[in-house]
C-alpha positions in Angstrom: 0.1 -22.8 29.9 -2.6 -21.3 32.2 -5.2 -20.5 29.3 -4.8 -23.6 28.0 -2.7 -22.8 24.8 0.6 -23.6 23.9 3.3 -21.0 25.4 4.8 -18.1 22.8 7.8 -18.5 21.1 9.7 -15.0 20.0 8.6 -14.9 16.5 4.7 -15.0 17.9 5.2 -12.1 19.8 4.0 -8.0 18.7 6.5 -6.1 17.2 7.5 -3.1 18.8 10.3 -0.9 18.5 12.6 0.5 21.2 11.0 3.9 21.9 7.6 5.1 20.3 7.3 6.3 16.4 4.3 7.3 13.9 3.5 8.9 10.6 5.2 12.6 10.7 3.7 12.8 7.4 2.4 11.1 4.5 0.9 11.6 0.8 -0.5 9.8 -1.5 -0.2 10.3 -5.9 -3.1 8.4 -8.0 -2.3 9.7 -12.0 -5.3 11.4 -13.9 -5.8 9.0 -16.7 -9.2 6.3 -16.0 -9.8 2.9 -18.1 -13.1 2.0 -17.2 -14.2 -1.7 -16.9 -16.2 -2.0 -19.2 -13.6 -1.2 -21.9 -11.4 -3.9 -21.0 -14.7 -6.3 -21.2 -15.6 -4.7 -24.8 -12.3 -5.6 -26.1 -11.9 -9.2 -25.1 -15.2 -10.3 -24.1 -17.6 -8.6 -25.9 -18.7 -6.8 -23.6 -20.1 -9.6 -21.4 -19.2 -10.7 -17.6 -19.2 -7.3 -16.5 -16.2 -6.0 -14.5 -14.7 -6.4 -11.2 -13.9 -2.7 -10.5 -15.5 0.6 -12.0 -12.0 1.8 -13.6 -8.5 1.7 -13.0 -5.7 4.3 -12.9 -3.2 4.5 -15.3 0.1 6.4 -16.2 0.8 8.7 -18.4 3.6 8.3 -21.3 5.5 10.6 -18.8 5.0 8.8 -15.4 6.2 5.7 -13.6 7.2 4.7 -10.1 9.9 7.0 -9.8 8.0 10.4 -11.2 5.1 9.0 -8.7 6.9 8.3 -5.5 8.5 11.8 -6.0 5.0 13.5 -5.9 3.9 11.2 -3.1 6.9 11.6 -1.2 6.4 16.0 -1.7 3.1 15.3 -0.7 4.3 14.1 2.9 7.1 16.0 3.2 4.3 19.4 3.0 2.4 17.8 5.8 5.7 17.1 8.2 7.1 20.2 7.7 10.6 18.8 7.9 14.1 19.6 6.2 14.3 16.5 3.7 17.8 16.3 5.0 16.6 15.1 8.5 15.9 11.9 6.6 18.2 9.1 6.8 16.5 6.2 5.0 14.3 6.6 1.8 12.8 2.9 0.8 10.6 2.3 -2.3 8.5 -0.6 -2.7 7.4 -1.4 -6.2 6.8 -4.4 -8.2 7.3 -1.6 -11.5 10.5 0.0 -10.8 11.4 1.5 -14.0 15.0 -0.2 -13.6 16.0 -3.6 -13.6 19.7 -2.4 -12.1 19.3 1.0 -11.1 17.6 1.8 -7.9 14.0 4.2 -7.9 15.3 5.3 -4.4 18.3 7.2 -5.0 16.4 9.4 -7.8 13.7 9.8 -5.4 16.2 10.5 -2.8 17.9 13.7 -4.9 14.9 14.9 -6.2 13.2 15.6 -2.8 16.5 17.1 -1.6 17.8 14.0 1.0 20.6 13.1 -0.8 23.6 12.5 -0.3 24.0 11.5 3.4 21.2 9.0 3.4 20.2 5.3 2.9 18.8 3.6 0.4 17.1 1.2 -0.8 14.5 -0.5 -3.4 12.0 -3.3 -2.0 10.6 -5.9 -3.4 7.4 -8.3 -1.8 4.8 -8.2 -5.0 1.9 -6.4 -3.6 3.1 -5.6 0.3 6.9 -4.3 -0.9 5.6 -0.7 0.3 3.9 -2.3 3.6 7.5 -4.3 4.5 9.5 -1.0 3.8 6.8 0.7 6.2 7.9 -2.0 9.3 11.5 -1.9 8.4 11.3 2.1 8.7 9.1 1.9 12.3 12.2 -0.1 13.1 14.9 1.9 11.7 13.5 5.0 13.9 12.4 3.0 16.6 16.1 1.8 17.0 17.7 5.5 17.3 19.4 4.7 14.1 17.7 7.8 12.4 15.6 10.5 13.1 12.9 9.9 10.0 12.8 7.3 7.3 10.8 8.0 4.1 8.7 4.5 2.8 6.7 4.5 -0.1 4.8 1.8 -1.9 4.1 2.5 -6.1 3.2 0.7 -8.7 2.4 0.9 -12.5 0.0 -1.0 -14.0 1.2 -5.0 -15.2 -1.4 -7.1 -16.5 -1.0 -9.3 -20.1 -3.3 -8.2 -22.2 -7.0 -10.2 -22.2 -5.8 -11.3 -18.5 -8.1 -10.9 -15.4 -5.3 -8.9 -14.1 -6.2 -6.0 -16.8 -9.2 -5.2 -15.1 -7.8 -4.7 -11.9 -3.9 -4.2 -12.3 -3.8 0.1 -11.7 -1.2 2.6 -10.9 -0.4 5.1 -7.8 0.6 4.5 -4.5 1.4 6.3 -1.3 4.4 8.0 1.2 4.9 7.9 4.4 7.3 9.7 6.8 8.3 7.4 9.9 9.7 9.7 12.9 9.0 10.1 16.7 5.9 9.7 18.3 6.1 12.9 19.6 5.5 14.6 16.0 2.9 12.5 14.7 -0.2 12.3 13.3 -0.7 9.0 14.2 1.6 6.2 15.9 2.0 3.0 15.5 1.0 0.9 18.6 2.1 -2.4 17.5 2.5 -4.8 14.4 3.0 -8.7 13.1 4.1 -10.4 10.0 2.8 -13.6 8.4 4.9 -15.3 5.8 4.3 -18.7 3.9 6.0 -20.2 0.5 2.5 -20.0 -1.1 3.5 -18.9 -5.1 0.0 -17.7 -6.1 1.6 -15.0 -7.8 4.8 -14.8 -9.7 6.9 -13.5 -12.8 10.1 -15.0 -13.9 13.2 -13.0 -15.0 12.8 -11.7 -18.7 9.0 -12.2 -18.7 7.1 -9.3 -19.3 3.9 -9.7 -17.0 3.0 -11.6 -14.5 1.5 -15.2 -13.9 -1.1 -15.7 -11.7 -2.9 -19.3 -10.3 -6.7 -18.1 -10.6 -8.6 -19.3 -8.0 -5.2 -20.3 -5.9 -5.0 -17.0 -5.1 -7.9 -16.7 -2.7 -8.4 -19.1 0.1 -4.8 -20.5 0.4 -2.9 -17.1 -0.3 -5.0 -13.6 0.5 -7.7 -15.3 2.9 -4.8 -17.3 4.3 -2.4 -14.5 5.2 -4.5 -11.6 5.6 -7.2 -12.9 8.3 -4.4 -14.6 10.0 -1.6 -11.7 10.3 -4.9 -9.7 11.7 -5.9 -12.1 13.7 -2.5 -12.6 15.7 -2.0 -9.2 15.9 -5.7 -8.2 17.3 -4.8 -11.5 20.0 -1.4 -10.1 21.0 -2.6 -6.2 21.5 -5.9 -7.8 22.9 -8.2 -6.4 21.0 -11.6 -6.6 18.8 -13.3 -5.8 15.9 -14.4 -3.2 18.1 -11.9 -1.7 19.6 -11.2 -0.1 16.1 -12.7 2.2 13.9 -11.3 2.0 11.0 -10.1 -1.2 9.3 -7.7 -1.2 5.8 -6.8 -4.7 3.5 -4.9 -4.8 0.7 -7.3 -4.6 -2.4 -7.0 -6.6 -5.5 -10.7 -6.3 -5.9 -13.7 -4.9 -3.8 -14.9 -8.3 -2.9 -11.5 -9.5 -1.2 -11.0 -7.2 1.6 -15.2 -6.6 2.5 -14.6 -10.6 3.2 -11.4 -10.1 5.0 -12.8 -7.6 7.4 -16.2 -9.5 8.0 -14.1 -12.6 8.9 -12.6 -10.7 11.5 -15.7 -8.9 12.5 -15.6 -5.9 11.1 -19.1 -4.0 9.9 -18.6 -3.2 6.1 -18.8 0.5 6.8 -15.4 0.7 9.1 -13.9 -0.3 5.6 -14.8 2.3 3.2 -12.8 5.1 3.8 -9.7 3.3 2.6 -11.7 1.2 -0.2 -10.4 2.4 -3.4 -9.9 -0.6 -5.6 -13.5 0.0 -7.4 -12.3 3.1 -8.2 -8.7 3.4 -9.2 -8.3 -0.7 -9.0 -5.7 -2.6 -7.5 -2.4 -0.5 -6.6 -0.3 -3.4 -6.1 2.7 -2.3 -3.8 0.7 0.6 -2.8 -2.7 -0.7 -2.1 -3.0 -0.7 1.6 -1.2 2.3 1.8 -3.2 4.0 -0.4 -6.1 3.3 1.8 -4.7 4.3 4.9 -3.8 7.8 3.1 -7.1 7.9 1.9 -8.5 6.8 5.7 -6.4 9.3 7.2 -7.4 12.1 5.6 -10.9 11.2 7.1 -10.1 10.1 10.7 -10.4 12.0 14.2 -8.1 12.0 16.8 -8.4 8.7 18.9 -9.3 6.8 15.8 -8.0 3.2 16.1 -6.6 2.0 12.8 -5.5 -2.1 11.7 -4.4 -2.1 8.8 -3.3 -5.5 6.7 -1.0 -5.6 3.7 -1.1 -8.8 1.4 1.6 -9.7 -0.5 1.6 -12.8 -3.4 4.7 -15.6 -2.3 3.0 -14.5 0.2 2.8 -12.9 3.6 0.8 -9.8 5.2 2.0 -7.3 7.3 -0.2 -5.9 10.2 -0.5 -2.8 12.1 -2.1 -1.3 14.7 -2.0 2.6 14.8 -3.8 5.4 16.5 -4.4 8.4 15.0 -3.1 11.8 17.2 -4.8 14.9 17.8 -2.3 16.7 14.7 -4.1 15.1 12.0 -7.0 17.3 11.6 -3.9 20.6 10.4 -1.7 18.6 9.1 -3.8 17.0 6.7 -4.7 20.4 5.0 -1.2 21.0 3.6 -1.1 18.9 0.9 -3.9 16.9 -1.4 -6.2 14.4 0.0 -6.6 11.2 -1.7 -9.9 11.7 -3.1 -8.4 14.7 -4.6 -6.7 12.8 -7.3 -9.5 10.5 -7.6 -12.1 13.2 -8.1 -9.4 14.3 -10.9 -9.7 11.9 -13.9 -9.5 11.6 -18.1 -11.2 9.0 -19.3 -9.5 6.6 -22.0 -10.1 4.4 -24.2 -8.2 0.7 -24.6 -6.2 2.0 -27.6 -4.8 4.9 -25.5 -4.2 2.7 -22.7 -2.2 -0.1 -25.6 0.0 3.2 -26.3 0.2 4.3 -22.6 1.4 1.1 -21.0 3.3 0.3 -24.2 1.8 -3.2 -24.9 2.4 -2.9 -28.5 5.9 -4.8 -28.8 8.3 -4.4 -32.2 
């Protein structure tokens, strides 16, 4: 106890697999269909209040995790310019798989050509279930048990109708191929994870959308986990704000993670690249990946990236990754994030009522 803290016990320490992995390749799918803001508020508030977020992203009548993950997951597998068959794990984080018993992974798994000798597996941590399939892949690689793991984190939009949730709740997500260091585009230099039994966000079995406790869901829940789990990590790799240039948080608004970073001292711009919530809204189990897609597609080689997942129940998942000199060809084989942003349809709240199917017999 020379610095005058307590000593480390093992679950305080970085977590780093065996032998060095990264991102061999990742991709992103955000669906064409926008429902601006201010619909939501003409509906149910007249109009008044104003709106969290610009728009949101919606599926189509022919879309949903599975159909999205597939494009995501084509996405990636363009940039790493590997056999699909090299790939022993594919996971899927979603709190909208389309099944209730069925997995999204093993249709994901066929259609992308890794099937049959592979593993796996849906995930489930509300908004960090792609995040938590990213550290069990850096771990299933980093152990020699496989040469590349597939993780993806994809949602659908959930929000009861006239909730705050409806403003914000969107749809898309992001893919990512976990393989050695040697043949990435960036690589992941350490991480941590920060769980409590905090149940600011929940939805019981046979209930159609979520429950939410307001306010609860700040300080005690996103604040709580996501500074912390950043804040640990940052201590153990011995690093600051500036030490990185690039800085990603899981986005259920814009507000939210601009706080997060400036309580850990980052400026606002080091956020922006990955800052998509005002503009496709709140990708729950993809959010944070989203925006590390999205940041990727932007950053140089020797970029430092942290990047902190939140997930309602709760817990956060942080990372610390440096980007590698491949990214700047690699990036250019498949769309960029702000392609499918820039490509949109505006809708109305009756089309979105048919699209999400909120008009029960």
């Amino acid at each position: 106890m020379t610095d005058g803290k307590p000593p480390l016990h093992v679950g305080q320490s970085v977590l780093k697999p065996d032998r060095p992995v990264g991102i061999v390749g990742y991709g992103a799918y955000v669906p064409r269909y926008r429902l601006p803001g201010r619909e939501v508020a003409r509906v149910w508030t007249g109009g008044l209040g104003g709106s969290p977020v610009q728009e949101k992203a919606v599926a189509g009548l022919d879309e949903d995790v599975i159909t999205m993950s597939i494009e995501a997951a084509q996405n990636a597998l363009a940039r790493a310019a590997i056999d699909p068959r090299l790939i022993r794990a594919v996971w899927v984080g979603s709190e909208s798989h389309p099944y209730a018993v069925k997995p999204t992974s093993t249709v994901v798994a066929e259609s992308i050509g890794a099937a049959p000798n592979v593993q796996a597996a849906d995930w489930e941590f509300a908004c960090k279930a792609g995040s938590e399939a990213m550290q069990a892949g850096i771990g299933f690689v980093g152990s020699g048990m496989g040469g590349y793991a597939l993780t993806i984190g994809m949602d659908t939009a959930q929000a009861r109708p006239g909730d705050a949730l409806e403003y914000t709740a969107a749809a898309g997500g992001a893919a990512f191929i976990i393989g050695p260091a040697a043949e990435s585009v960036a690589l992941f230099q350490g991480s941590y994870s920060y769980v409590t039994d905090t149940p600011d966000f929940w939805r019981r079995a046979h209930q159609i959308y979520p429950s939410h406790g307001d306010r609860f869901t700040g300080e005690p829940a996103y604040f709580a986990h996501s500074v912390s789990a950043g804040q640990r990590l940052m201590e153990l790799m011995g690093t600051t704000a500036d030490d990185y240039r690039w800085a990603i948080f899981h986005q259920p608004n814009v507000k939210f993670p601009m706080r997060a970073g400036q309580m850990l001292g980052f400026a606002p711009e080091k956020l922006e690249p990955g800052l998509l919530s005002g503009v496709v809204g709140n990708v729950y189990a993809g959010s944070s990946l989203l925006g590390l897609a999205a940041t990727l597609d932007v950053a140089a080689p020797g970029d430092r990236i942290l990047m902190v997942s939140y997930g309602s129940g709760a817990g956060s998942d942080a990372f610390d990754i440096l980007v590698s000199e491949r990214i700047a060809e690699r990036r250019e084989r498949a769309p960029r994030v702000h392609d499918y942003v820039a490509r949109r349809t505006e809708i109305d709240y009756a089309l979105y009522t048919r699209y999400r199917g909120k008009l029960a017999e």
